[in-house]
C-alpha positions, 0 to 999 in steps of 0.5 A: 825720442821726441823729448830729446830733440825738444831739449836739445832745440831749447838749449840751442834757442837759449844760446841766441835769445833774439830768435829764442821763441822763434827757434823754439816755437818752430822746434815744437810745431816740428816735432808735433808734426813728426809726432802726428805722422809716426802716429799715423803711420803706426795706425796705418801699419795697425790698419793694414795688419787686420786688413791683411788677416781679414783677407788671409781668412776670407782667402782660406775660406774661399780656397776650401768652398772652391775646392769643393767646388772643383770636385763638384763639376769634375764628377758632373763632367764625367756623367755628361761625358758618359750621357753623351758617349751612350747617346752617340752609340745607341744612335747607331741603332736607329732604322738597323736590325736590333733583334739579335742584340741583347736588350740589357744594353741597349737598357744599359745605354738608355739608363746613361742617357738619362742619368743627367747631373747638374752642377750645384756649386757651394757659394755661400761664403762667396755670396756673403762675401760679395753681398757684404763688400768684404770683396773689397779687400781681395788685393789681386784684382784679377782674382776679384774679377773671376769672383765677382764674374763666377754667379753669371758663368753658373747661371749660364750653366743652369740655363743649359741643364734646364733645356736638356731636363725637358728634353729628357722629359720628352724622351722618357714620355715617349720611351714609356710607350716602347719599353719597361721603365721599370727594366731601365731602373733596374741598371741603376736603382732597385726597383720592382720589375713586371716581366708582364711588360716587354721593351720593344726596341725594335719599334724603338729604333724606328721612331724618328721623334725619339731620334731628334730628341735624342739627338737634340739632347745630345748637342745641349749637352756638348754645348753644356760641356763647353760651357762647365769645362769653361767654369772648371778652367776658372774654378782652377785659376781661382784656386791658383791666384789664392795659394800665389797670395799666400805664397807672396804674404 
């Protein structure tokens, strides 16, 4: 192509020999130039090509570390929501006549209570891909931002997991003087039982210690829901912005 204009310009120059070298000259800066931009646009295309494959592989990895992610701290939410529904009920039990209830649930409460997940998201690709700057080459700037934002609403979480870890330290240093523990495992693991030690849930119900805690713990624990129902929201809308990019490639 570009040797066809060349041709053509010098006939055209021949035809006039005062401007020759000048019709000619500028005809080859001309054409030197559109060469030098198609070059460039070409490598520009190529550029952007492996730009965009890199994004595409990165995204794909994403989607698959936050779908884990995603059914990571739904199951999370379901043991807090049961800790906290159990918390609520037993409760109810305090300075009232416990004698005549059957102590497997009241064993069966305290179990749940204890049984406190935490959420421990999968983020290595995620980590890497932030440490190294490929970030960068996320083109959806919202999705960048709950990438980048994801570490601190995590940390958030752990912040809120260790208050209520301590308070369950609390509660089952204190529980250990009222009832079996041994009993308590019995609901959730295999373990051997003493029959030899007896709970006392009756002197349970009446410490006001084991209340607070109890209480205390409870109230962490909803501020923690709040808080993963938060990270659960921007798990989804994470997922979301990475399908639309592939749908609009």
């Amino acid at each position: 192509m570009i040797n066809f204009f060349r041709k053509k310009r010098k006939k055209m120059a021949d035809d006039n020999k005062a401007l020759k070298y000048t019709r000619y000259a500028i005809g080859e800066i001309v054409l030197v130039v559109i060469g030098i931009l198609i070059a460039l646009q070409i490598n520009n295309w190529n550029e952007q090509r492996k730009m965009n494959s890199q994004e595409q592989e990165l995204l794909n990895g994403l989607e698959i570390e936050f779908k884990i992610n995603f059914n990571r701290l739904e199951k999370v939410i379901q043991v807090q929501q049961k800790s906290n529904e159990s918390a609520n009920k037993i409760m109810t039990y305090f300075n009232q006549d416990v004698s005549n209830i059957q102590k497997v649930k009241f064993d069966s409460l305290q179990h749940n209570i204890y049984n406190a997940w935490t959420f421990d998201p999968r983020k290595g690709l995620l980590n890497s891909v932030i440490a190294s700057g490929q970030i960068n080459l996320i083109s959806n700037i919202e999705l960048k931002n709950q990438l980048a934002s994801f570490e601190d609403m995590v940390n958030d979480l752990e912040e809120e997991s260790q208050a209520i870890q301590l308070l369950n330290a609390k509660l089952i240093l204190i529980t250990s003087e009222y009832m079996n523990i041994g009993k308590l495992n019995e609901i959730g693991y295999e373990s051997f039982v003493n029959e030899g030690f007896r709970s006392d849930y009756n002197r349970f119900f009446k410490d006001i210690l084991v209340y607070n805690i109890i209480n205390n713990a409870s109230s962490w624990r909803y501020d923690l829901l709040d808080e993963e129902t938060e990270v659960m929201q921007s798990i989804k809308r994470i997922i979301e912005l990475i399908n639309e990019e592939f749908n609009n490639k």
